[in-house]
C-alpha positions as CSV (number, residue, x, y, z in Angstrom):
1,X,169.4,83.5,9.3
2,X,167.8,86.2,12.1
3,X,170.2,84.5,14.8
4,X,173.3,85.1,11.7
5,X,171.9,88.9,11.6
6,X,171.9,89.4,14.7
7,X,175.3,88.0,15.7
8,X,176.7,90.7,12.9
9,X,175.0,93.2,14.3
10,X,176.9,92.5,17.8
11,X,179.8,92.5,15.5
12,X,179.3,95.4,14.2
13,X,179.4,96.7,17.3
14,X,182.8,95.6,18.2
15,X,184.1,96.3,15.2
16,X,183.3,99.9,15.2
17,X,184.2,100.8,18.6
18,X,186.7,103.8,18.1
19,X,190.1,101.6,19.1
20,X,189.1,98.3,17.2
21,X,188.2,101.2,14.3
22,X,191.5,102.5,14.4
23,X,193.1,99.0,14.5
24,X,191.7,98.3,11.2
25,X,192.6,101.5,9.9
26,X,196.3,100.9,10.6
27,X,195.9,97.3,9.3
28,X,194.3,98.4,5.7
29,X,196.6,101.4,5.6
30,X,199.7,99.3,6.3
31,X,198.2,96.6,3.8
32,X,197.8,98.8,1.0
33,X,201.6,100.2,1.8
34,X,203.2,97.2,1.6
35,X,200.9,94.8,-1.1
36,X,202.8,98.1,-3.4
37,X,206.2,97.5,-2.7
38,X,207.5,94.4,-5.0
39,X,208.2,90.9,-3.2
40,X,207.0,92.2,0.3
41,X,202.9,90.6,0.7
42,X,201.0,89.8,3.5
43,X,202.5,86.8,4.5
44,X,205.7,88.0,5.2
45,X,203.8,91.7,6.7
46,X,201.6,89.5,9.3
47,X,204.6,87.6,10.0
48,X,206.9,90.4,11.3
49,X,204.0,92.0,13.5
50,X,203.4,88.5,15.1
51,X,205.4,89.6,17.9
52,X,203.0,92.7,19.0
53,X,200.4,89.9,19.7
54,X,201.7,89.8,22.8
55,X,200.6,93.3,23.8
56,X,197.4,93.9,22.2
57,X,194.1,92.0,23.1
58,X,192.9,89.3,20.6
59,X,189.9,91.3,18.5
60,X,192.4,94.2,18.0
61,X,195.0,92.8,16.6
62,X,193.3,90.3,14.5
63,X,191.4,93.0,12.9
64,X,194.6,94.9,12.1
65,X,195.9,91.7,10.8
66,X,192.8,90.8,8.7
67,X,193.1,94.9,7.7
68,X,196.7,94.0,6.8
69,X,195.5,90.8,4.8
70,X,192.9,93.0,2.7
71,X,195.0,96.0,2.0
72,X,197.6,94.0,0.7
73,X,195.4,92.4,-2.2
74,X,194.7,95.8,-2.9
75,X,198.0,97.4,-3.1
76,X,199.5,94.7,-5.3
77,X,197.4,95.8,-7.9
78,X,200.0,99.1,-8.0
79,X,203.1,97.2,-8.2
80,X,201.6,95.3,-11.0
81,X,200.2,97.5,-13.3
82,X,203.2,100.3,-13.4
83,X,205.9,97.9,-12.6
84,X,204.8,94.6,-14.4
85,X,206.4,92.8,-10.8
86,X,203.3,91.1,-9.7
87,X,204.1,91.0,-5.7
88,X,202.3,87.1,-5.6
89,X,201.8,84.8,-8.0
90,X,198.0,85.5,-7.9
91,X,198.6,89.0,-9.4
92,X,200.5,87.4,-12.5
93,X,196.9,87.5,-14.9
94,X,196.5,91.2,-13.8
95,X,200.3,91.9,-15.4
96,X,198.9,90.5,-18.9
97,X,197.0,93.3,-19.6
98,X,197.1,96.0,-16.4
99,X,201.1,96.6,-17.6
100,X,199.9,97.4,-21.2
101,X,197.4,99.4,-20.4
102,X,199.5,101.3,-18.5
103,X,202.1,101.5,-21.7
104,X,199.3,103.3,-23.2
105,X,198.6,106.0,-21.0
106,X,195.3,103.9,-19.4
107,X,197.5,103.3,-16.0
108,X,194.4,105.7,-14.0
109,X,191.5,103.4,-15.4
110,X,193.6,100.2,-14.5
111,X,194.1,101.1,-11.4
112,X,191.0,102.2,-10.7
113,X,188.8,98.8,-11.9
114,X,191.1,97.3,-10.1
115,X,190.3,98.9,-6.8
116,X,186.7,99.0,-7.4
117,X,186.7,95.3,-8.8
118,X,188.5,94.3,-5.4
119,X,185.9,96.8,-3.4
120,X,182.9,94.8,-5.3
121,X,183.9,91.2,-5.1
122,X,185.5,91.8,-1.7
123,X,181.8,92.8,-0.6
124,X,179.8,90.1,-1.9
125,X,182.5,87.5,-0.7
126,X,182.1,88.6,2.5
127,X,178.7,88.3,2.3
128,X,179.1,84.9,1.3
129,X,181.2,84.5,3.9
130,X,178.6,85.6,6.7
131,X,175.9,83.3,5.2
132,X,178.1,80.3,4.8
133,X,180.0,79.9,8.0
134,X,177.1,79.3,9.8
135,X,176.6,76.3,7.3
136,X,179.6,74.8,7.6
137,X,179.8,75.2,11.3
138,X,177.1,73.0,11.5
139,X,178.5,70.3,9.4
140,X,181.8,70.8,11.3
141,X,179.9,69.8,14.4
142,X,179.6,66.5,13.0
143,X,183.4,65.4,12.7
144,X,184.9,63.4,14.8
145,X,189.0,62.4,15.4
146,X,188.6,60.1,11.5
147,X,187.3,63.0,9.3
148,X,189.1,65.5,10.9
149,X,192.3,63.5,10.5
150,X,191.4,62.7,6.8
151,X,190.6,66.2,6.2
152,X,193.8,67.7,7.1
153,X,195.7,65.1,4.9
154,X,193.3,66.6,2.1
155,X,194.0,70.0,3.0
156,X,197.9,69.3,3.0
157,X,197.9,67.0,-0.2
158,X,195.9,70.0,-2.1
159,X,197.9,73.0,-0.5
160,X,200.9,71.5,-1.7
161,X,199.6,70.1,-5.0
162,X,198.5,73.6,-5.8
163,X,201.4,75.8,-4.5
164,X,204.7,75.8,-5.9
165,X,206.2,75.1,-9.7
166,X,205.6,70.7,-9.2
167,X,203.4,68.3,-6.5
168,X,207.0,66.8,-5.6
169,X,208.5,70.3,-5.1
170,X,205.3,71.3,-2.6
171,X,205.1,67.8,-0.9
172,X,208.8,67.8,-0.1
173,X,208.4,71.7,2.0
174,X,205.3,70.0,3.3
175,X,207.1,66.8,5.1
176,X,209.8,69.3,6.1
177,X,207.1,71.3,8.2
178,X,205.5,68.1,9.5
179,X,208.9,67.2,10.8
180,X,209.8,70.8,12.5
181,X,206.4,70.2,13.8
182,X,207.4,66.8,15.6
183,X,209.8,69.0,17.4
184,X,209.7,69.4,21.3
185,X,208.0,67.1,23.7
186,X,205.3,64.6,22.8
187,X,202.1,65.6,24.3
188,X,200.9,62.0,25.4
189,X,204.4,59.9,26.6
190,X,206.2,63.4,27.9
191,X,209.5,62.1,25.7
192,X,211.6,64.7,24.1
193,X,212.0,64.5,20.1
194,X,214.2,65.9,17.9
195,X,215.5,68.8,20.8
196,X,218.8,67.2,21.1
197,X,219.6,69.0,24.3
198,X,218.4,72.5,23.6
199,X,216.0,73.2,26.3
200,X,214.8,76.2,23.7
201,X,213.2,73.4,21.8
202,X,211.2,71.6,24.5
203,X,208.3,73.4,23.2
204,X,208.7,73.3,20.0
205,X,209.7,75.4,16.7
206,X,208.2,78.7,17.3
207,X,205.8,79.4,14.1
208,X,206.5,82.7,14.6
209,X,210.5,82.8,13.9
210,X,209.8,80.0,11.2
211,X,207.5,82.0,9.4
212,X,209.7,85.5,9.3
213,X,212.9,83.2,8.6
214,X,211.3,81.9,5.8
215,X,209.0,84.9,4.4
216,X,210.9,88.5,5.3
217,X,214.8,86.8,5.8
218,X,214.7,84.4,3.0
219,X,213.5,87.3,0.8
220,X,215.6,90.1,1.7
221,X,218.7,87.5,0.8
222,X,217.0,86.8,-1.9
223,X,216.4,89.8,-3.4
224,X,219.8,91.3,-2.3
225,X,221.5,88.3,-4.4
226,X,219.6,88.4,-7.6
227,X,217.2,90.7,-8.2
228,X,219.0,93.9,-7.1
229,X,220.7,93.2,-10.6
230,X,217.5,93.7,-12.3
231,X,215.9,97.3,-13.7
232,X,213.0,97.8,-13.0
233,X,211.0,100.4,-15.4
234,X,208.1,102.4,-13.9
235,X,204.9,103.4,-16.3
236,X,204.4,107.0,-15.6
237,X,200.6,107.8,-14.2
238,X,199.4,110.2,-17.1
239,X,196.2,110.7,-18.3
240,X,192.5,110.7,-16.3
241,X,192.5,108.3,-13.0
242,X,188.5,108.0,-14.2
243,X,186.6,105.1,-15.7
244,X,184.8,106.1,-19.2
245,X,181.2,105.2,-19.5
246,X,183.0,102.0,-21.8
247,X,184.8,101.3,-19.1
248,X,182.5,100.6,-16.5
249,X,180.2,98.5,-18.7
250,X,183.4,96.4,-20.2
251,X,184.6,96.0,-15.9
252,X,181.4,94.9,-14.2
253,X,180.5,91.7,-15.5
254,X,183.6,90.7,-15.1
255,X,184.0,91.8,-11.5
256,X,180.7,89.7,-10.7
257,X,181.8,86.7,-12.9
258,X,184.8,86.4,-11.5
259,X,183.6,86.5,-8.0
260,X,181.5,83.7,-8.9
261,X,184.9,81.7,-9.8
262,X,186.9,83.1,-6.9
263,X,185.3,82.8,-3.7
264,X,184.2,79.0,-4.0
265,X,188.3,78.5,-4.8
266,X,188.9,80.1,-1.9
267,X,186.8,78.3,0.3
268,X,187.4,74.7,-0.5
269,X,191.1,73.4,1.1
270,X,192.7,73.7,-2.4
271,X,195.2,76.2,-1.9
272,X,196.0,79.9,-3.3
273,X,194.2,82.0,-5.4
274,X,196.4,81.6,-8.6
275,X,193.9,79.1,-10.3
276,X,190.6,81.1,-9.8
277,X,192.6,84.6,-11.4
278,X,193.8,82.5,-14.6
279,X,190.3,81.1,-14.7
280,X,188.7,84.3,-14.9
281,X,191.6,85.7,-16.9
282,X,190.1,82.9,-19.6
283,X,186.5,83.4,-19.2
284,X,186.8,86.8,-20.0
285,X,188.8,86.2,-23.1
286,X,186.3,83.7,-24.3
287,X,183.6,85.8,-23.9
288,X,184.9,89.2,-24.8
289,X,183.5,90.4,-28.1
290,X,187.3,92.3,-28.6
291,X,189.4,89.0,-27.7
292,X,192.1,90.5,-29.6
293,X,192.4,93.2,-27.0
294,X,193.9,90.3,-24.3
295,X,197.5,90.8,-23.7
296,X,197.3,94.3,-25.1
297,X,195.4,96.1,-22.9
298,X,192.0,94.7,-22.3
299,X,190.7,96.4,-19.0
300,X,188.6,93.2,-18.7
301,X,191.8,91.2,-18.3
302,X,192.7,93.2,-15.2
303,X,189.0,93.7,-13.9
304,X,188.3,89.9,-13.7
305,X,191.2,88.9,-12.1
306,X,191.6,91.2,-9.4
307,X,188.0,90.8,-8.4
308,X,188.7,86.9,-8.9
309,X,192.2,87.5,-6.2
310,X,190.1,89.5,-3.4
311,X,186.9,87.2,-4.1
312,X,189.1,83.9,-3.1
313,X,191.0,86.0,-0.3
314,X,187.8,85.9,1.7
315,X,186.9,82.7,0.6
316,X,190.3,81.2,2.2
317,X,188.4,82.8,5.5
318,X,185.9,79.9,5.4
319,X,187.8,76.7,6.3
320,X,190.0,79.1,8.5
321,X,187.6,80.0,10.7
322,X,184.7,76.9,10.7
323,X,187.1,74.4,10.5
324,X,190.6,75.3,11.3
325,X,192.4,75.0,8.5
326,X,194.5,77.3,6.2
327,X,194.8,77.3,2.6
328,X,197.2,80.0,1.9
329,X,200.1,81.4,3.1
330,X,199.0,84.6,5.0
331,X,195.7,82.2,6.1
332,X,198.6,79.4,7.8
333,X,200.3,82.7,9.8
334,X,196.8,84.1,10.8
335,X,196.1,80.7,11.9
336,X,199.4,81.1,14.1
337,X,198.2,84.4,15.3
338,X,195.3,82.4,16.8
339,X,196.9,80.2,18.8
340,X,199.2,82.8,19.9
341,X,196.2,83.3,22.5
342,X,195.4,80.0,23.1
343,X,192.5,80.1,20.5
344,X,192.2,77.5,18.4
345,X,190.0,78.2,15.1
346,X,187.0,75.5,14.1
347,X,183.5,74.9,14.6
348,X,183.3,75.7,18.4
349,X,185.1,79.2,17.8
350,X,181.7,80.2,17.0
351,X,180.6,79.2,20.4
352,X,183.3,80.0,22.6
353,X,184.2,83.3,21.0
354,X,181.1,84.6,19.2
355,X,182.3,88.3,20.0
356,X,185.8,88.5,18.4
357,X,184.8,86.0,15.3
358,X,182.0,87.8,14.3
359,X,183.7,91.5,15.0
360,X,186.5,89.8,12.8
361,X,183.7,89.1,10.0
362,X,182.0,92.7,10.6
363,X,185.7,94.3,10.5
364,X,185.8,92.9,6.7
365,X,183.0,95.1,5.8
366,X,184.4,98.3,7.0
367,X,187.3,97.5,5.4
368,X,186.5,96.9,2.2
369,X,185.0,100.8,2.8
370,X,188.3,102.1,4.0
371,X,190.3,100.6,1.3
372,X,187.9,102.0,-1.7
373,X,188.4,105.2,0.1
374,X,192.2,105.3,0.6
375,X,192.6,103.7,-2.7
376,X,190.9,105.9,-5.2
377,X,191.9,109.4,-3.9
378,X,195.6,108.7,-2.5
379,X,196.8,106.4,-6.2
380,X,199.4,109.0,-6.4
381,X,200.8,108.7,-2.6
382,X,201.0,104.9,-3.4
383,X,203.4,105.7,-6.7
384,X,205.6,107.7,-4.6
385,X,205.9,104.5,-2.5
386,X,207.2,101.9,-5.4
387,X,210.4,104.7,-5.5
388,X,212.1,103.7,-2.2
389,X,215.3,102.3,-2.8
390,X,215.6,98.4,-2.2
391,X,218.3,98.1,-0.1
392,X,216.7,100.9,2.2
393,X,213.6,98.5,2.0
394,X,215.1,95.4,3.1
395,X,217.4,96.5,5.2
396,X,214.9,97.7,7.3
397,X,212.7,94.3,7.1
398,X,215.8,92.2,8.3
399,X,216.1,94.3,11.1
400,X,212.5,94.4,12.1
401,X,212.2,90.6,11.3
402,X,215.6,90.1,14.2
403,X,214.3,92.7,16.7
404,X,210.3,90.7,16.2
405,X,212.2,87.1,16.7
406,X,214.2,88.7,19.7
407,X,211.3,90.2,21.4
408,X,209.4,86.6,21.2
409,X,211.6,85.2,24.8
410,X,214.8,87.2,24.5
411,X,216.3,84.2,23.3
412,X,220.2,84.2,21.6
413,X,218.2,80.6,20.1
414,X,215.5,81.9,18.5
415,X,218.0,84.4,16.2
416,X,220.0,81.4,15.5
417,X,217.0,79.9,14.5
418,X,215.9,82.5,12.6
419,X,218.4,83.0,9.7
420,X,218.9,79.6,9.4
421,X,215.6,78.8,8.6
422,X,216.2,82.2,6.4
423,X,218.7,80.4,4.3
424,X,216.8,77.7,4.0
425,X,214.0,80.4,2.8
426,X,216.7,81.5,0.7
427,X,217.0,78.5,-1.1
428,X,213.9,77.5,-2.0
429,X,213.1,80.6,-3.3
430,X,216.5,80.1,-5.4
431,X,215.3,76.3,-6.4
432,X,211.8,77.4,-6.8
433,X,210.2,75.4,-3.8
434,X,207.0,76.5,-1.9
435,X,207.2,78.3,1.4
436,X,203.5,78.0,2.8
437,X,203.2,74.3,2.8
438,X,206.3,74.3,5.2
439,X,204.5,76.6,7.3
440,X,201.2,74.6,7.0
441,X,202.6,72.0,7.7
442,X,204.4,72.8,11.1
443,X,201.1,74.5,12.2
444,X,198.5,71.7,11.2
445,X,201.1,68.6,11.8
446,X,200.5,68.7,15.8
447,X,196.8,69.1,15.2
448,X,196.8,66.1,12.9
449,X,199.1,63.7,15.0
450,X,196.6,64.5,17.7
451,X,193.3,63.6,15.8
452,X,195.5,60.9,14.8
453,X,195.7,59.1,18.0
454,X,192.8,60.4,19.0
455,X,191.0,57.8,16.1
456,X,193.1,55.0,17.2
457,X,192.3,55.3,20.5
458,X,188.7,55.4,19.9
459,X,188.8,52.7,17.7
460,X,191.2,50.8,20.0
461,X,193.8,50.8,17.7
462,X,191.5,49.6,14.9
463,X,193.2,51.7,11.6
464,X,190.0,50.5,9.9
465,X,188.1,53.4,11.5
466,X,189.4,56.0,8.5
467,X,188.1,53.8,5.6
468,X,184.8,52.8,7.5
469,X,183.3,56.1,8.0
470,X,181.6,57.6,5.0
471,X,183.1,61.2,4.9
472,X,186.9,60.1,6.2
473,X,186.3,57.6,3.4
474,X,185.2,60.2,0.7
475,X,188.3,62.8,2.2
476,X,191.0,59.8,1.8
477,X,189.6,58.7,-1.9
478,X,189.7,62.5,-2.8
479,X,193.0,62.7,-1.6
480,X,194.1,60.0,-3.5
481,X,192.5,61.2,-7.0
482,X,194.6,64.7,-6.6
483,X,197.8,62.6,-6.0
484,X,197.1,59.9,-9.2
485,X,195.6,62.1,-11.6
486,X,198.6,64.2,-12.3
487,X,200.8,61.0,-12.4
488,X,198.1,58.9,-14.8
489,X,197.9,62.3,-17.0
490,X,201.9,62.1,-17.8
491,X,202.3,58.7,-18.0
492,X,199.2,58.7,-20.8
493,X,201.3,61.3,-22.5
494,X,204.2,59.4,-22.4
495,X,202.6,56.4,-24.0
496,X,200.9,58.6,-26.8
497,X,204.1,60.0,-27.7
498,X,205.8,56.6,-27.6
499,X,203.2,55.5,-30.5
């Protein structure tokens, strides 16, 4: 624990250096700016300003991005409350009861539990977060080829089970981002696959122009086809932005409890934070002594879930950083940010970049400070936001999202490859499939292949070796129970109906 302490410390001394400062400033600013405006989150944000990874040094810009990643959670809140458009399906509890509070003229007090609920659970997760990485770095160290292998087919299996409308819908993006991910030349026999000719593709799909194709193109058709027809109805802000005395002591067990739910969500490889915001969405209502309030304006309704949203935000942080894997859609693209600079997230990140990991943890902390602050005070500023026009709005994003792709290797390719992977983004957002397990698994797929033959080889091509260690063993079986269940749950429904 004194070597963990220490380690912040350093980090805290990175962190606060006035450029890294100013780094997250701009990445919890630009956060908050665009988690307001409906349908544009941090995925899609991170995505568009991969490209300036190139200019800026690692620590830098993955403090602005982890600013971006924060703010965002935070901003949503302001769509959701005064415009009942939840920007990501883990703001859809807030809506319940943030949109009707705001009907009533209790938009300030919304607002404001949810930024302090965000502040509060965002603090102790990252707290969490500083005392358990160490932990599971440890445990990390113990992996070999086998368990990381059967871990990442956990991690995929759950991401997709979890994400999306159906298992089938998020397992089908997932094989189509193993197979972009088999793209290029194989690392062992030298062959091409899948390049057919293009010398573009020799090194593979770029994550970068796959992840703004899909996020910030495949949304700006979107929106520009459907949901430019819709009207949209803004709550005006009236009233006192301040808690009441009832207020606070209805909000803060709820912020704590549902801290308690959302950061372990987070930090297991199950994907999203939509199940730990319903689940605290429930608790409350079970235990309210009002539950009559829910769905009409109960501010413990929008108090639980938001801190239950920022709680499982840091939580996704865990297996990110000790072990390399993402669990989210904004985690997958910070993952790509990475290994943008040859830095490959895990256990040994702690040892071979102790400086920008734990400056990156320390960064989290001051942020959570400069969000409270910009929150609270500039509410108003963020209203003015959610009035720019849509087609101004995403516009500009398709034009940012071809000038970022361009910039990448100047390459006529790459912007071919950009808006067709944007109709493909398109259409799964028409047909309701998941984007971040096709991103997931482009990213992870190489990773896995690798740790793959890396087993075989060791166990000279024995495929015994992932059923004869313990914790590959207990991965695979794990695995296998997600997959089942759902499938044994119907088909028992089907034959109790048939009765």
């Amino acid at each position: 624990m004194t070597e963990t302490f220490g380690a912040l410390l350093h980090g805290f001394g990175v962190a606060l250096t006035p450029l890294n400062l100013l780094w997250g400033l701009i990445g919890v600013t630009l956060g908050t700016f665009v988690g307001v405006l409906p349908g544009v989150g941090p995925a899609l944000t991170v995505a568009m300003l991969m490209p300036i990874t190139v200019k800026l040094d690692p620590t830098g810009a993955l403090i602005m991005f982890a600013g971006i990643y924060y703010g965002a959670m935070y901003g949503g809140s302001t769509t959701t409350i005064l415009l009942n458009t939840p920007g990501e399906s883990a703001s859809i509890a807030t809506a319940l009861d943030g949109n009707q509070m705001a009907k009533r003229g209790r938009a300030g007090p919304a607002l404001a539990t949810a930024a302090i609920g965000s502040f509060v659970a965002g603090s102790i997760a990252t707290i969490l977060l500083t005392m358990l990485a160490p932990v599971v770095v440890e445990i990390a160290l113990k992996f070999g080829p086998a368990e990381y292998f059967a871990l990442m087919v956990f991690a995929f299996v759950t991401v997709a089970a979890v994400l999306g409308q159906s298992t089938s819908r998020g397992l089908t993006m997932l094989f189509v981002g193993l197979l972009l991910g088999l793209v290029g030349i194989d690392e062992q026999t030298g062959q091409q696959r899948f390049a057919f000719g293009v010398p573009e593709l020799l090194d593979g799909v770029d994550v970068v122009v796959l992840a703004v194709g899909l996020f910030a193109v495949g949304e700006a058709l979107y929106v520009a086809a459907y949901s430019s027809r819709q009207r949209e109805e803004m709550e005006r802000l009236t009233g006192s932005l301040m808690m009441s005395r009832e207020d606070w002591r209805r909000s803060w067990p709820a912020w704590l409890r549902a801290t308690a739910i959302g950061f372990p969500f987070g930090s297991i490889p199950a994907g999203g934070a939509e199940i730990p915001t319903f689940l605290s969405y429930a608790t409350e209502r079970k235990l309210s002594k009002n539950p009559e309030e829910f769905g009409k304006g109960a501010i413990e309704g929008v108090a639980g879930p938001e801190a239950a949203n920022n709680a499982a935000a840091t939580g996704v942080l865990v297996p990110l950083l000790t072990l390399g894997i993402p669990t989210s859609a904004t985690a997958a693209i910070l993952l790509a940010a990475f290994q943008n600079y040859g830095i490959q997230p895990g256990p040994l990140l702690f040892q071979t970049q102790p400086d920008l990991v734990w400056a990156l943890i320390a960064s989290l902390y001051v942020g959570n400070v400069l969000l409270l602050v910009l929150n609270l005070p500039l509410i108003g500023l963020w209203v003015q936001v959610l009035k720019i026009p849509k087609p101004l709005l995403y516009g500009a994003i398709l034009v940012f999202a071809t000038l970022g792709a361009y910039s990448l290797h100047q390459s006529v390719v790459d912007l071919l490859t950009l808006y067709v992977f944007g109709l493909l983004g398109f259409g799964m957002r028409r047909w309701g499939f998941p984007v971040a397990p096709a991103v997931i698994g482009l990213i992870l797929g190489p990773l896995a292949e690798t740790q793959f033959r890396r087993a075989l080889s060791i166990s000279q091509g024995d495929p015994s070796v992932f059923v004869t260690h313990p914790i590959s063993a207990a991965l695979f079986a794990m695995t296998a129970i997600i997959l089942l269940t759902p499938m044994a749950v119907r088909a028992y429904k089907r034959l109790r109906a048939g009765r």
